[in-house]
C-alpha positions as CSV (number, residue, x, y, z in Angstrom):
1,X,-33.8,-26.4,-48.2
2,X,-32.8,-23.2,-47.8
3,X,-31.4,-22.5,-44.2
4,X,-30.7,-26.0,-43.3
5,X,-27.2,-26.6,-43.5
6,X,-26.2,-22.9,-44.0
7,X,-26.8,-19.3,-41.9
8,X,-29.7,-17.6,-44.3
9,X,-31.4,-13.8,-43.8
10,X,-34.5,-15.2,-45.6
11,X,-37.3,-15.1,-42.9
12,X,-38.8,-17.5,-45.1
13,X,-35.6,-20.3,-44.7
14,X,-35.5,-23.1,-42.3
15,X,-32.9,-21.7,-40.3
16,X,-35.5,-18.5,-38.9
17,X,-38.4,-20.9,-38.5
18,X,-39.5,-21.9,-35.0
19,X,-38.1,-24.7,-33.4
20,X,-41.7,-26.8,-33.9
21,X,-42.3,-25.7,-36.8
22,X,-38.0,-27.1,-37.7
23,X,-39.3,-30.6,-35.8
24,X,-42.1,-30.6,-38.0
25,X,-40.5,-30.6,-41.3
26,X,-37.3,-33.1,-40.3
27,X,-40.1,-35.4,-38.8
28,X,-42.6,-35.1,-41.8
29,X,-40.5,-37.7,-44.5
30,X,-40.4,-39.8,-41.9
31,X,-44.2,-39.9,-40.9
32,X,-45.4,-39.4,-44.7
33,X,-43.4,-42.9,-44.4
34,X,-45.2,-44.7,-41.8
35,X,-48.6,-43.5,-42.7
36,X,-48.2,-44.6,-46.4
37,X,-47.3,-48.1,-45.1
38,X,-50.1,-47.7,-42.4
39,X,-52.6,-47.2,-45.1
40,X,-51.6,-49.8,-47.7
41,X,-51.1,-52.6,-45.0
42,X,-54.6,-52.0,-43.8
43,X,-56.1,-51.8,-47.2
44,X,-54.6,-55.2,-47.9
45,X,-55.6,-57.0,-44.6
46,X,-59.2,-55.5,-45.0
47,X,-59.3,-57.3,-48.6
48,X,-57.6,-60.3,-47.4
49,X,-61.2,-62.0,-46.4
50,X,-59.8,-64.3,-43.7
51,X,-60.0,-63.1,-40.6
52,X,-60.2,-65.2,-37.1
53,X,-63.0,-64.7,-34.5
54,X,-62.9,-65.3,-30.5
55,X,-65.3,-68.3,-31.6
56,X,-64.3,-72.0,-31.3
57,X,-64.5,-74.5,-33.7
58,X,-63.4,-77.2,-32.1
59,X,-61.6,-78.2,-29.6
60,X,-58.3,-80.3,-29.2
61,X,-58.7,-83.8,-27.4
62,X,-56.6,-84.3,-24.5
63,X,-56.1,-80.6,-23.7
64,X,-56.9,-78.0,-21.3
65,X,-60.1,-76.8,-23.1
66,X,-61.9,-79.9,-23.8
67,X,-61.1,-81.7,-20.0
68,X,-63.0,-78.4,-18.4
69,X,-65.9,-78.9,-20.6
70,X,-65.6,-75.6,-23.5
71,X,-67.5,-76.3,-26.6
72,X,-68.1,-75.4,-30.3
73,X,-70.0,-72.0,-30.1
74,X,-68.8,-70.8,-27.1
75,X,-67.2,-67.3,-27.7
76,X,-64.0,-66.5,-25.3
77,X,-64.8,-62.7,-24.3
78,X,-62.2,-62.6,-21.3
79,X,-59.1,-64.2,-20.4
80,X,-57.6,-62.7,-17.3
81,X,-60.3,-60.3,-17.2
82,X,-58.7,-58.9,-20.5
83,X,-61.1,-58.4,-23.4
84,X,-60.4,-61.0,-26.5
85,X,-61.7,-60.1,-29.6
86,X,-59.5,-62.7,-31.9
87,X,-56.8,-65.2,-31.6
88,X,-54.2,-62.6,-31.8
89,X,-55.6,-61.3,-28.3
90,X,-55.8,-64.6,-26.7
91,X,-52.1,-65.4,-27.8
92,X,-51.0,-62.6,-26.4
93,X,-52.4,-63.1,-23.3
94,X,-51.7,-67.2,-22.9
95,X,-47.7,-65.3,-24.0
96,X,-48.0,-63.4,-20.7
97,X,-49.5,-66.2,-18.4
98,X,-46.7,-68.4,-19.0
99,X,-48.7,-71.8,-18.1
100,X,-50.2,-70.3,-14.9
101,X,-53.6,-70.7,-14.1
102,X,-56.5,-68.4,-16.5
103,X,-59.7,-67.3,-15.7
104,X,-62.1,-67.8,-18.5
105,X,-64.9,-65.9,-19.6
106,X,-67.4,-67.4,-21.9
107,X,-70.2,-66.3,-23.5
108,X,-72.7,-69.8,-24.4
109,X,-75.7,-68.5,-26.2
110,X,-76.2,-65.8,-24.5
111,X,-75.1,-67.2,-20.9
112,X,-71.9,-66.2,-19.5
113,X,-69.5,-69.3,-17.9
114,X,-66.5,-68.2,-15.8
115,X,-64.0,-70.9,-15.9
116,X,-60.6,-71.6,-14.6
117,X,-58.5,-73.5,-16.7
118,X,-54.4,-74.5,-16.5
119,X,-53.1,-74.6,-20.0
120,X,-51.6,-77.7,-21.7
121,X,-47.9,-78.1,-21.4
122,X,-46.3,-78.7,-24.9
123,X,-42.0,-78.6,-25.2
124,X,-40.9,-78.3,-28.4
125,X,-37.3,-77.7,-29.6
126,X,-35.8,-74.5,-31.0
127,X,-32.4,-74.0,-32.5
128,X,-32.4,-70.2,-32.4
129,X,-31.3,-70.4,-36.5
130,X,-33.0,-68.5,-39.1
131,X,-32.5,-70.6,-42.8
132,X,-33.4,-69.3,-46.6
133,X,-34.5,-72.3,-49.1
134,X,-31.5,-73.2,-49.6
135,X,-30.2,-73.9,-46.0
136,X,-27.9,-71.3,-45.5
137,X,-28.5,-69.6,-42.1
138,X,-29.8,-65.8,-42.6
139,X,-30.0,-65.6,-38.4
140,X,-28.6,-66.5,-35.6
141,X,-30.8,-65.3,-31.9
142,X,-28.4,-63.9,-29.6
143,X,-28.1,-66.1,-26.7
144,X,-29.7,-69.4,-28.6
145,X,-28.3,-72.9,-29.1
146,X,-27.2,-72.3,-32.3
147,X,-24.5,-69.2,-31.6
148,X,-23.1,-71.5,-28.0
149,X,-22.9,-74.3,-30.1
150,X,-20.4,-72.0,-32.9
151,X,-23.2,-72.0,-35.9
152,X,-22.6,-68.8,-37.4
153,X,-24.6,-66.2,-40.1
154,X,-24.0,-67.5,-43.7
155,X,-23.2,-71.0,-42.8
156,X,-24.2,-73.0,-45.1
157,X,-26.2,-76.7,-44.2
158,X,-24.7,-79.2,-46.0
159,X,-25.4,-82.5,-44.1
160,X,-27.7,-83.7,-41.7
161,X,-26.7,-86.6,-39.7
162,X,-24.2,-87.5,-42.3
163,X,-27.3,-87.1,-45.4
164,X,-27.0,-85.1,-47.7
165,X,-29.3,-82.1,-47.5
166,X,-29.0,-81.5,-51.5
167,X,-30.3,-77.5,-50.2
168,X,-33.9,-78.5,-49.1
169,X,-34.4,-77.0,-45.4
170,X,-37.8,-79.1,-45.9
171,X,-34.9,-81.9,-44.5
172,X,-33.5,-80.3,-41.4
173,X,-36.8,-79.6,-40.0
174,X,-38.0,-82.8,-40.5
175,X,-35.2,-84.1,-38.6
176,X,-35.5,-81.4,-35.9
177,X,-39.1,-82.1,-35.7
178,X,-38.4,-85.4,-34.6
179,X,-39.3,-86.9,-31.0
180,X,-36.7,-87.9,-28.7
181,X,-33.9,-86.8,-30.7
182,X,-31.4,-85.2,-28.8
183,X,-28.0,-84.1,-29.9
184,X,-27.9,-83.8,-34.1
185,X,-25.3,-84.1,-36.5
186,X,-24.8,-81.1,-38.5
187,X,-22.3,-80.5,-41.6
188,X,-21.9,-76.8,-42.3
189,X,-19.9,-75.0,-44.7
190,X,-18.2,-71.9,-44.1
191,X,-16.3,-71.0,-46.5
192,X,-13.7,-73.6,-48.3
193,X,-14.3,-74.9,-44.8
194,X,-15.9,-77.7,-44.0
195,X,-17.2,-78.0,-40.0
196,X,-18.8,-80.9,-38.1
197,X,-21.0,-79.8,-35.4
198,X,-22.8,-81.9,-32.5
199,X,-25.9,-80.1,-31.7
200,X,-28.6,-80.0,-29.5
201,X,-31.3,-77.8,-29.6
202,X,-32.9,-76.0,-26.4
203,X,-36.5,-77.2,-25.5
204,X,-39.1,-74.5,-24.6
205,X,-42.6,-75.2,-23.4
206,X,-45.5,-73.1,-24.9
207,X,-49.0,-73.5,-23.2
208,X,-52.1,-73.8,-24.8
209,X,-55.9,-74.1,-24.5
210,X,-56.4,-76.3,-27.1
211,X,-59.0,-74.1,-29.0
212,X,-59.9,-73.7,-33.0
213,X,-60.7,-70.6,-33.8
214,X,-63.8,-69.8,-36.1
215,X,-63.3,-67.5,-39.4
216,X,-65.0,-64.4,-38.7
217,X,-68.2,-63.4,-41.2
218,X,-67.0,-61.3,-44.4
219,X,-68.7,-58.8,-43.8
220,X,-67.9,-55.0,-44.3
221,X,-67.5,-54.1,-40.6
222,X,-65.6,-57.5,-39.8
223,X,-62.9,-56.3,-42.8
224,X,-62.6,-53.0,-41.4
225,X,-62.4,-54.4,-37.6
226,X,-59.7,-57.2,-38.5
227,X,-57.8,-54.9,-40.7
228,X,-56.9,-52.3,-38.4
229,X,-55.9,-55.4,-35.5
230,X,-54.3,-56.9,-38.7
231,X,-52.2,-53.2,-39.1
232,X,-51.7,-52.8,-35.3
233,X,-50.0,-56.0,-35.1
234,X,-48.1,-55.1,-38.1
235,X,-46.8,-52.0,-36.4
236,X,-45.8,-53.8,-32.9
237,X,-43.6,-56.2,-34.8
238,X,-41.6,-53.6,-36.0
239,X,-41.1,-51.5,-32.8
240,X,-40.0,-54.9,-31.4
241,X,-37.4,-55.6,-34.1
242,X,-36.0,-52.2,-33.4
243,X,-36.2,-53.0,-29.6
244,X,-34.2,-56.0,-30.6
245,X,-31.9,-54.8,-32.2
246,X,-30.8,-51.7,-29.6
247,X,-31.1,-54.4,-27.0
248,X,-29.0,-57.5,-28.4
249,X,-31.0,-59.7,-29.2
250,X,-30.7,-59.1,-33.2
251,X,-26.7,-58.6,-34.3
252,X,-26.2,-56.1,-36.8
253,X,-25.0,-58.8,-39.1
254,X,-28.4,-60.0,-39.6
255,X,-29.6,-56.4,-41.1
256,X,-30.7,-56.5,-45.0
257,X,-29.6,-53.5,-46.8
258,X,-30.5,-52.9,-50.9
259,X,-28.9,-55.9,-52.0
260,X,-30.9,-58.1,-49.9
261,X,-34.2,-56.4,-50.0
262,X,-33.8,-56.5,-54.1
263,X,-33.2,-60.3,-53.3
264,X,-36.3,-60.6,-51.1
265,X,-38.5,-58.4,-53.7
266,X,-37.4,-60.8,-56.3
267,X,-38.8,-63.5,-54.5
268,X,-42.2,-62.2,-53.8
269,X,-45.1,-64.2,-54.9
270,X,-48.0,-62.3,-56.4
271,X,-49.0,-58.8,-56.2
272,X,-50.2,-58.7,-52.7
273,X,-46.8,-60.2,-50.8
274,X,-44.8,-57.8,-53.2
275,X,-47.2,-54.9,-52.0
276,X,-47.0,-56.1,-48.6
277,X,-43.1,-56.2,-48.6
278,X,-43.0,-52.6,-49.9
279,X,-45.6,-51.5,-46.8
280,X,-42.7,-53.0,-44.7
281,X,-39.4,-51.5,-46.1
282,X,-41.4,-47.8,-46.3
283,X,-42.4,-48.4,-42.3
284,X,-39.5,-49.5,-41.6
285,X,-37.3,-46.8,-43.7
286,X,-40.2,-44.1,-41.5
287,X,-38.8,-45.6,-37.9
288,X,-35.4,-45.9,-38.5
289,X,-35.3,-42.3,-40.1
290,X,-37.1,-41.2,-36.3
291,X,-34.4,-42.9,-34.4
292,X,-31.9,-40.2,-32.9
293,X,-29.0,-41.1,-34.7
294,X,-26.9,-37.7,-36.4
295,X,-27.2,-37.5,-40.2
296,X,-30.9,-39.4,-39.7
297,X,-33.7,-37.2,-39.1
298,X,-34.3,-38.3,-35.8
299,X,-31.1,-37.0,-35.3
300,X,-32.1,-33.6,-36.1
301,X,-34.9,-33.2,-34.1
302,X,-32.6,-34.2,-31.0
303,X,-30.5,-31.5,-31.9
304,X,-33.8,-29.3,-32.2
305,X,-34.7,-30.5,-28.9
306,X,-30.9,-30.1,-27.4
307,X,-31.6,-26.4,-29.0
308,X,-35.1,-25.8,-27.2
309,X,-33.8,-27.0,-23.9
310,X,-30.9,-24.8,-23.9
311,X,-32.6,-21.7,-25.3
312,X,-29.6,-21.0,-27.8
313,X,-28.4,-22.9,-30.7
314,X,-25.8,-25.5,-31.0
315,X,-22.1,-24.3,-32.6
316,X,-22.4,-24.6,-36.3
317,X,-19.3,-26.4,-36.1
318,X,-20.2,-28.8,-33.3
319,X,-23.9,-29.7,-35.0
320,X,-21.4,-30.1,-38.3
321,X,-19.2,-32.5,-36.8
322,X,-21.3,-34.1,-34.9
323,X,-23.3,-35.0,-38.2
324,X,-20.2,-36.1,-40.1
325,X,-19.5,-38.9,-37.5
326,X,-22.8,-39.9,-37.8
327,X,-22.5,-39.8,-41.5
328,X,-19.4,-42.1,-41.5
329,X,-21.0,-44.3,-39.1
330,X,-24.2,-44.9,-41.7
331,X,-21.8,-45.5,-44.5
332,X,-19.3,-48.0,-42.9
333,X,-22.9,-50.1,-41.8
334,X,-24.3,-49.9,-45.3
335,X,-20.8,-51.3,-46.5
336,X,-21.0,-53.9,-43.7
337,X,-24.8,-54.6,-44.5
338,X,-24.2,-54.7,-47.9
339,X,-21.0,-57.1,-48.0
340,X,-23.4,-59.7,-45.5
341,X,-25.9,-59.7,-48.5
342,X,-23.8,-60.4,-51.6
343,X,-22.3,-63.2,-48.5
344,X,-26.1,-64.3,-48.3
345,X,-26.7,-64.4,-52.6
346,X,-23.3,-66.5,-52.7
């Protein structure tokens, strides 16, 4: 574009345009991005046809719901005094109540029950390890059993309590799934090495009412309704994997570049997980283009912005330096990225 990266007299270039108008056209690749993946994930979630109401079905003997009396029919309308409109609401909401006590509103034909209920208790272990198929380990949470106890991206399972795994991960959660087992025997290899690890998974408690949902009527409205909570979820996950990854919790050697995304593509089954995968790398390409990083556009609006704030723009030279170091810094993390994949395909 004329007047981008070069002084130009043309009051037509984009070095003469107003700053907006500049912030506009670095931000609009970017945005065409999201909204392209916005459209397409909601078009395949409002064709989906399965879609989970605030009904219950059933409820789960020995739990929280059943001992305070809820019932098949019963909608849940409030939890906390927050509106729930489908089981992603309510999860979200038992997420932030963290076991403690819930008030419960009910509508029961027409009749509205407020109840207050203490969810059920339920530990379960987690290794904080991510595995593909074919039990090598894609993942490793910061912070989890897994990375105190030395398991490392790109390990490879081999044995599980000296049996042979023969590359079904089916085997390691069935183990892990266990009750009472503590401390595990695992056989990685890393490498042409070949590592013996004692390990013992954290327990975490998760609290729940004990509640079936009901499928929602396909109707026309219900599709439209559930597709855009469907999308909004969608879009949440990936402003918390960015989150993540600024804040620690996700290692930059657990990023995909081409080579793994060409992997993953290859391994999509049917139309709709292929199209649903390309929804994902277009929103994701969209916010990692916004983030304020130089030689990304984010990083030219920030300049832009730098620009408005200071009434005067930056030194050619500076703004050209400053996006060759971020240049270099995008290259040596797709080489990085890139050399984890063919890692992760051998």
């Amino acid at each position: 574009m004329e007047g981008e990266d070069e002084a130009s007299e043309d009051d037509r270039s984009f070095s003469k345009a107003s700053i907006p108008k500049r912030i506009a056209i670095c931000a609009a690749g970017a945005i065409v991005n999201i909204l392209f993946a916005i459209i397409v994930y909601f078009i395949l979630m409002a064709t989906s046809g399965v879609y989970i109401s605030n009904e219950v079905d059933s409820t789960i003997p020995g739990y929280a719901a059943e001992q305070v009396g809820i019932q098949s029919g019963d909608k849940i309308i409030k939890l906390n005094g927050e509106t729930v409109n489908n089981k992603y609401d309510l999860d979200d909401i038992m997420d932030q109540a963290n076991g403690e006590e819930i008030a419960v509103t009910i509508d029961r034909n027409g009749e509205t029950l407020e109840l207050t209920i203490t969810p059920t208790e339920v530990q379960s272990k987690v290794t904080g390890m991510y595995l593909d198929e074919k039990c090598q380990v894609i993942m490793v949470e910061k912070g989890s059993s897994s990375e105190r106890q030395g398991i490392q991206a790109n390990d490879v399972i081999t044995k599980i309590n000296n049996e042979e795994t023969n590359g079904d991960t089916n085997k390691i959660v069935e183990v892990l799934q266990q009750q009472g087992l503590g401390t595990i025997l695992l056989t990685v290899q890393r490498g042409n090495e070949e590592i013996n690890i004692e390990f013992t998974p954290d327990y975490v408690s998760t609290y729940y009412l004990g509640v079936n949902m009901k499928l929602a009527p396909d109707t026309l409205g219900n599709r439209c309704f559930y597709g855009l909570v469907e999308t909004k979820e969608f879009i949440v996950s990936i402003v918390d994997n960015v989150k993540q990854l600024f804040t620690g919790r996700v290692g930059v050697d657990q990023m995909t570049g081409p080579i793994g995304i060409g992997e993953m593509v290859s391994q999509t089954n049917g139309i709709r997980e292929f199209i649903s995968l390309m929804a994902l790398i277009s929103i994701s390409l969209g916010v990692t283009n916004l983030l304020p990083i130089p030689a990304l556009d984010g990083g030219k609006i920030l300049i832009l912005l730098i620009e408005a704030i200071r009434r005067k723009p930056m030194k050619p030279e500076n703004e050209v330096n400053i996006q060759l170091l971020g240049f270099s810094i995008l290259i040596a993390l797709s080489i990085y990225v890139s050399y984890n994949d063919i890692l992760r395909l051998f």
